[in-house]
C-alpha positions as CSV (number, residue, x, y, z in Angstrom):
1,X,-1.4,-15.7,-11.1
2,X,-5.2,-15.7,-11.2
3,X,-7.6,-12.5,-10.9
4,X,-11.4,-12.1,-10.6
5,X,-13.8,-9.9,-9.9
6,X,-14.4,-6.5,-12.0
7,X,-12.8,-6.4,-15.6
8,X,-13.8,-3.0,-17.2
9,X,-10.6,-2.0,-18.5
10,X,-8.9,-5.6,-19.0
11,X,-7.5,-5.7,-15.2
12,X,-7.9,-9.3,-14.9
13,X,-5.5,-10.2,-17.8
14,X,-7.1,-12.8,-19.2
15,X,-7.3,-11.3,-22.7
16,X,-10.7,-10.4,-22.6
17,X,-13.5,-7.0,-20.7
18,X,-15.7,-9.8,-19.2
19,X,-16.1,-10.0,-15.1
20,X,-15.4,-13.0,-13.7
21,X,-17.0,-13.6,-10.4
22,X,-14.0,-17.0,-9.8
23,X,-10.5,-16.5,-10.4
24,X,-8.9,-16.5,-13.9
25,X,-5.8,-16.9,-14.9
26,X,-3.8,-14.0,-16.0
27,X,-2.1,-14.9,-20.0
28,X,1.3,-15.2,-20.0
29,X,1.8,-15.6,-15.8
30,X,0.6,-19.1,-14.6
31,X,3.9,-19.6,-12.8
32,X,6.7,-17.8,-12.1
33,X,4.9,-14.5,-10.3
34,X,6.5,-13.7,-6.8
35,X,4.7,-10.5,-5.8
36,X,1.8,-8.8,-7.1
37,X,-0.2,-5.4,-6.7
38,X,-3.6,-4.0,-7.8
39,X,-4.6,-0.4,-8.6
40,X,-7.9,0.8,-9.1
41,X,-7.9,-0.3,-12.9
42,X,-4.5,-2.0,-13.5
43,X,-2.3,-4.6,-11.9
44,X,0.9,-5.7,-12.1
45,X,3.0,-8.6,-11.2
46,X,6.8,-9.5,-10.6
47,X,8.7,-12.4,-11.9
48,X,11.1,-14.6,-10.3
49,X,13.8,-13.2,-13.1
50,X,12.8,-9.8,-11.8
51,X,11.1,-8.3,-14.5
52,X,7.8,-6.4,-14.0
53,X,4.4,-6.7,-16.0
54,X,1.3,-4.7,-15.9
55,X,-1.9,-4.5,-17.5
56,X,-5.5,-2.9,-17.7
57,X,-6.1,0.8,-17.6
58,X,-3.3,2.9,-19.1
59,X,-5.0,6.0,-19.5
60,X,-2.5,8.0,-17.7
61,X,0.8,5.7,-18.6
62,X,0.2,3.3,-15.4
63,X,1.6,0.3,-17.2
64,X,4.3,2.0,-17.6
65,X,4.8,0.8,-21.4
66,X,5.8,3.5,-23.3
67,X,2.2,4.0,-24.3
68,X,-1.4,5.2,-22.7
69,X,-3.0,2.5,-24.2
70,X,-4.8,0.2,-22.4
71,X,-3.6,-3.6,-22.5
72,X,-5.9,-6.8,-21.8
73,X,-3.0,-9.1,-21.2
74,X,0.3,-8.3,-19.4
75,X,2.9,-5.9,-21.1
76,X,6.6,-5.5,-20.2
77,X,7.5,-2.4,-18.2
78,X,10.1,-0.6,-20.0
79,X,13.3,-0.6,-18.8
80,X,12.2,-3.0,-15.7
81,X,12.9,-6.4,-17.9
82,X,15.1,-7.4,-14.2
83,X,16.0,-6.2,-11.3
84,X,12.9,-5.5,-9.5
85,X,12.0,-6.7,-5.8
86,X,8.8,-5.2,-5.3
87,X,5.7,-3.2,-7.0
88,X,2.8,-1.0,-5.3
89,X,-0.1,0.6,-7.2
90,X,-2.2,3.4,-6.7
91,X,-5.0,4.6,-8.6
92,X,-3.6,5.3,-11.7
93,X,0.2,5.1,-11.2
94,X,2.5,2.3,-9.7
95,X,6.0,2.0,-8.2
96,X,8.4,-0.3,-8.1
97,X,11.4,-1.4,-5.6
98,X,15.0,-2.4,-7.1
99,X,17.1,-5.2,-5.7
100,X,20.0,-2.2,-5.8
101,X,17.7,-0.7,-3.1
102,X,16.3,2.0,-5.6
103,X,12.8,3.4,-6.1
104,X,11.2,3.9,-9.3
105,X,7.9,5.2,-10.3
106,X,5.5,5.9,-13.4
107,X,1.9,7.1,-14.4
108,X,-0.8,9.7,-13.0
109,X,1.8,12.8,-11.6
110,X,-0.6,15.3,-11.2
111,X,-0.1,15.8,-7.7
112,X,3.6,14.9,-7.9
113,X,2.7,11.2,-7.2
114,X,6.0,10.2,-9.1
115,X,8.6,12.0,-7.0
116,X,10.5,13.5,-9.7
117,X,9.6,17.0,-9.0
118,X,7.6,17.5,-11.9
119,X,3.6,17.2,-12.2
120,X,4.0,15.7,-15.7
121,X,2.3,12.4,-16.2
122,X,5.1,9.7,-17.1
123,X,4.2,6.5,-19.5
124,X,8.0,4.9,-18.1
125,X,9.8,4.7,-15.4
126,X,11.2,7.7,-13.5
127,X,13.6,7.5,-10.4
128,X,12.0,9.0,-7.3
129,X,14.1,12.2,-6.1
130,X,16.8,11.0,-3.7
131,X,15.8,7.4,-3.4
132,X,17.9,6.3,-6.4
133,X,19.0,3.5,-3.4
134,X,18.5,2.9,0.1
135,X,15.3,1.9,0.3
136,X,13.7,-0.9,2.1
137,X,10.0,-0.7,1.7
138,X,6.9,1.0,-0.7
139,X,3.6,1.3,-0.3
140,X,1.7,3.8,-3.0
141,X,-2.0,5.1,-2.1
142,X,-4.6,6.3,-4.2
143,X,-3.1,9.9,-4.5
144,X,0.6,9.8,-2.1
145,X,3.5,7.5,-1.8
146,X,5.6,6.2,0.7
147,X,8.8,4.4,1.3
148,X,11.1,3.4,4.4
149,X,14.3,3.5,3.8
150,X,17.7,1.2,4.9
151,X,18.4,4.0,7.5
152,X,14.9,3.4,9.2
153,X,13.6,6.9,8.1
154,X,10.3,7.5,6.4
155,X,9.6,9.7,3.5
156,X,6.3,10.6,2.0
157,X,5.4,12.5,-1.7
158,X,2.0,13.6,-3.2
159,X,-1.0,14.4,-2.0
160,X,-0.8,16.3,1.3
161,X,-4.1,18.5,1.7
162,X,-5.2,16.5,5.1
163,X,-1.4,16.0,6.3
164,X,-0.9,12.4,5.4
165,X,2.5,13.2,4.0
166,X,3.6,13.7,7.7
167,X,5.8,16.6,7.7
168,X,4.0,19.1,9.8
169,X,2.4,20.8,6.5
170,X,-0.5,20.1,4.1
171,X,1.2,21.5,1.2
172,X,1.9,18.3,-1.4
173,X,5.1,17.7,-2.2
174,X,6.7,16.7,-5.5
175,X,9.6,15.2,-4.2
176,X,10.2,13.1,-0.9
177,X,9.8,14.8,2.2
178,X,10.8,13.6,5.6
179,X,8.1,11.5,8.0
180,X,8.2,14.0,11.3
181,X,9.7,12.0,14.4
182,X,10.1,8.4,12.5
183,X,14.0,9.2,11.6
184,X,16.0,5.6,11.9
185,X,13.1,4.3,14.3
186,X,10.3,3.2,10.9
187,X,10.8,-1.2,9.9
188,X,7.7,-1.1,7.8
189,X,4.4,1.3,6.0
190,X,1.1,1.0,5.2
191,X,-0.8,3.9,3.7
192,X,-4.4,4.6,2.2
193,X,-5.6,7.6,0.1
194,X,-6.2,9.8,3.4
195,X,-3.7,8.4,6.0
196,X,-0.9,7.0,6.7
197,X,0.8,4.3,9.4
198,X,4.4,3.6,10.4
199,X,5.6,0.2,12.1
200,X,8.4,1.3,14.4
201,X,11.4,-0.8,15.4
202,X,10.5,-1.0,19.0
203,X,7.0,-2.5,17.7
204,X,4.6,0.4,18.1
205,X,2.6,1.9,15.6
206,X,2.1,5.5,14.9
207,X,-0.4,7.0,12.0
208,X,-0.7,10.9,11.2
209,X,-3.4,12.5,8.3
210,X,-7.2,12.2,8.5
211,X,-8.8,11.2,11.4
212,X,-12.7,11.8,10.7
213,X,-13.6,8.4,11.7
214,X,-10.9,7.6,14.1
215,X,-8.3,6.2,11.6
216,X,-5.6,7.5,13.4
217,X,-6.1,5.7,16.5
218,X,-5.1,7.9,19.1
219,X,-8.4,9.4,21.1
220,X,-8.5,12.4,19.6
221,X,-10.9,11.9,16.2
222,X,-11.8,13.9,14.4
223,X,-8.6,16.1,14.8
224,X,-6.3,15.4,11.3
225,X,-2.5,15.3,12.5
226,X,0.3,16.7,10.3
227,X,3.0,14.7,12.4
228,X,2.8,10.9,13.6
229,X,0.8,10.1,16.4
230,X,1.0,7.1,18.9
231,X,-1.8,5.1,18.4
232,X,-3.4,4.1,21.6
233,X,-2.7,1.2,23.4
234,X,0.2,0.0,20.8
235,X,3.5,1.4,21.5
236,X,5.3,-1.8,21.3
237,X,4.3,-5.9,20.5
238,X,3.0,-5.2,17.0
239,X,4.2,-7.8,13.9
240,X,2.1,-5.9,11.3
241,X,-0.1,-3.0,10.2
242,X,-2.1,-2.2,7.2
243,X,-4.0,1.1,6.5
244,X,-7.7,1.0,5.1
245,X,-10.3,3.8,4.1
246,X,-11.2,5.3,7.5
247,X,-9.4,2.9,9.2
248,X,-6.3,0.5,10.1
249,X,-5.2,-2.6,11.5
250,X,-2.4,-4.6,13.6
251,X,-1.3,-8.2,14.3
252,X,0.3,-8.6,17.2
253,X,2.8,-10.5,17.7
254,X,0.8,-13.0,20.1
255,X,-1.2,-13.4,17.2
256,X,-4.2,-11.2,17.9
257,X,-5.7,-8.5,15.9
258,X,-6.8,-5.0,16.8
259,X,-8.6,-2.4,14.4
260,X,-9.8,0.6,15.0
261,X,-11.5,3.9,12.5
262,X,-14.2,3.6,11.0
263,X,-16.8,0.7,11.3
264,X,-20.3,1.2,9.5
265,X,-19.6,-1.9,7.7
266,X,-18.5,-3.8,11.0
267,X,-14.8,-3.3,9.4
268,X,-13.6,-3.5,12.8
269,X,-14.5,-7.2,13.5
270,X,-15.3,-6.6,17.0
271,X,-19.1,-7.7,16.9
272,X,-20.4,-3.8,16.6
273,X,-21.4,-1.4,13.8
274,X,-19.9,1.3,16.1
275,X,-16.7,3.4,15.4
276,X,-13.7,3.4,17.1
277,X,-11.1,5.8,18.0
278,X,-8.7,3.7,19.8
279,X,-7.8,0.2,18.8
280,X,-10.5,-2.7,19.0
281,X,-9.7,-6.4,19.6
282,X,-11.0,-8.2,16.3
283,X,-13.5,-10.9,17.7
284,X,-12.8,-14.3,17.3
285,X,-9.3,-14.1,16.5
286,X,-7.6,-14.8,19.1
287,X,-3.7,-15.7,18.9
288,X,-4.4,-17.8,15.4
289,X,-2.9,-15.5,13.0
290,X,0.6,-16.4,14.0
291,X,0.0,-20.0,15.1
292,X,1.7,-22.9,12.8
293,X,3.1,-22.5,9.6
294,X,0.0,-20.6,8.5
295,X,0.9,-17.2,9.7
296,X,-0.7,-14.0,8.1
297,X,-0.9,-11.1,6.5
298,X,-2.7,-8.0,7.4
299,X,-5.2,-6.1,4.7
300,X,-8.0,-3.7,4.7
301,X,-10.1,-2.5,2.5
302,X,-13.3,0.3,2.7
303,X,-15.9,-3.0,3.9
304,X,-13.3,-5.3,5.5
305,X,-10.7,-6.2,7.5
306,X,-9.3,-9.4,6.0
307,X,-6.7,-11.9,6.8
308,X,-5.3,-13.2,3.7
309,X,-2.9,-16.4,4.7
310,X,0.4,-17.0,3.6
311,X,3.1,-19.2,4.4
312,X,6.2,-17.7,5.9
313,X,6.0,-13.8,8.0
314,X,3.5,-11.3,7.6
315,X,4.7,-8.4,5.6
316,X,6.0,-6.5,8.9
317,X,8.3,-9.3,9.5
318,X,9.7,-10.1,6.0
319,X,12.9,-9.2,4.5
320,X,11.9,-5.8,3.9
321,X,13.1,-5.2,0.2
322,X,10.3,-7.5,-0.3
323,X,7.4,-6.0,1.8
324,X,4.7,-3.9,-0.3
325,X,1.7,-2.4,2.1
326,X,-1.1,-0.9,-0.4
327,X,-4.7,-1.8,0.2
328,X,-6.5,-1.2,-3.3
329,X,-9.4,-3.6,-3.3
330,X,-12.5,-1.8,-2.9
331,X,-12.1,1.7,-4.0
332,X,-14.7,4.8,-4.5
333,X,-14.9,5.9,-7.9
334,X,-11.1,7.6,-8.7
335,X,-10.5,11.2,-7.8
336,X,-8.2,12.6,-9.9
């Protein structure tokens, strides 16, 4: 595994504070890493024996050592030593997936971000509230988590105050509530701090939360929704989606991308600065993404919309214990 880019709090794992503009390798894990997730100040990795390591900020217990200490290299997460799938990060807490189909989760709980009906912060491992199995999929945000389960339902946990938990309220939510109207029909879930997206099995998209710039997709910004929405356009044919700040993403399963939100930056990829409510086709795209062997997945970020290649399915398609849809790349400074 190799990181780069800002190293404040040791988040590259290369032993060291310095920022590294090239990748890095990270001590300890230059082979033998088969999924890997980055918070706002930590990141972790999975190894092929199952085990999970994290490292960097631990202010809150994020690294889920026993300890609030911060670490420069990777540290074991107790308790997690095998068994382990899959791992999402958020800003300062992280989650993990069990092969037994089991959710755990560990770090900042302030807003009940660990689903374990407490607000206590928690330096291990906790089991999530009702997901101690069953679940097919993760995805942790900045300040809310999310996870789709064997039965195709969706459940949601943390911050709610903008209605990105889904169930019709904005109260948060220390344990996991059910998605409104995605019961047995959800296959994959991408999330960001003020939003949330669902893959359905029929190959639509829906999203429900903030919908200032459009994020949601459906027409009708800048109305929040408290329930799922259909995004426009995209009720069936989509591979893939991914959730960014103001904004989201699809493949389709053509092979073509479609964005829409918000698009100051030109996030959207469609040649224009201007926002979108309804989804965009990404310019220059075309059906590539799912041509050869090369096929892709789907990330976003607050500047970008980037394709990141990777050989075998995007993550919409994959076996889904092993799917993790966080976007934590270029973050505004952490709200706590």
């Amino acid at each position: 595994m190799k990181c780069w880019g800002n190293n404040n709090d040791g988040q590259l794992g290369d032993g060291t504070t310095d920022d590294s503009p090239t990748p890095v390798d990270v001590d300890g894990l230059t082979s033998g890493v088969v999924a890997i997730a980055a918070g706002y100040s930590h990141s972790c990795a999975v190894t092929e024996s199952g085990g999970v390591r994290c490292w960097g900020s631990n202010s809150y217990g994020q690294l889920g050592n026993a300890t609030t200490t911060d670490s420069l290299t990777p540290v074991d997460v107790d308790g997690l030593a095998s068994g382990v799938v899959a791992v999402a990060t958020g800003y300062f807490h992280t989650c993990a997936l069990t092969s037994a189909g089991g959710m755990k989760c560990w770090g900042y709980n302030a807003l009940g971000q660990t689903g374990d009906q407490t607000t206590t912060n928690r330096s291990t491992p906790v089991d999530v509230i009702g997901l101690t199995s069953g679940v097919a999929a993760i995805a942790a945000a900045d300040r809310h988590v999310c996870a789709v389960t064997t039965a195709g339902d969706t459940k949601c946990w943390g911050l709610n105050t903008e209605g990105q938990l889904g169930n019709g309220t904005t109260a948060n939510s220390v344990v996991p509530v059910n998605v409104t109207g995605l019961t047995g029909i959800a296959s994959a879930i991408a999330i960001y701090d003020r939003h949330s997206c669902a893959l359905t099995t029929a190959g639509g998209v829906k999203c429900w939360g903030n919908n200032d710039g459009g994020a949601l997709g459906d027409g009708n910004s800048p109305n929040d929704r408290n329930t799922p929405v259909d995004v426009d356009g995209l009720p069936s044919g989509i591979a893939a989606v991914s959730a960014g700040n103001g904004m989201s993403c699809a493949v389709t399963v053509s092979g073509t991308a479609k964005c829409w939100g918000s698009n100051f930056a030109g996030q959207l990829g469609d040649g224009s600065t201007t926002s979108s409510d309804t989804p965009v086709d990404v310019a220059g795209l075309g059906a590539s993404l799912m041509s050869g062997s090369a096929q892709a997945v789907f990330s976003t970020d607050a500047l970008a919309a980037d394709l990141m290649a990777a050989g075998g399915k995007p993550a919409a398609m994959r076996s889904p214990r092993t799917m993790k849809a966080t976007t934590t790349s270029t973050r505004a400074p952490p709200r706590v």
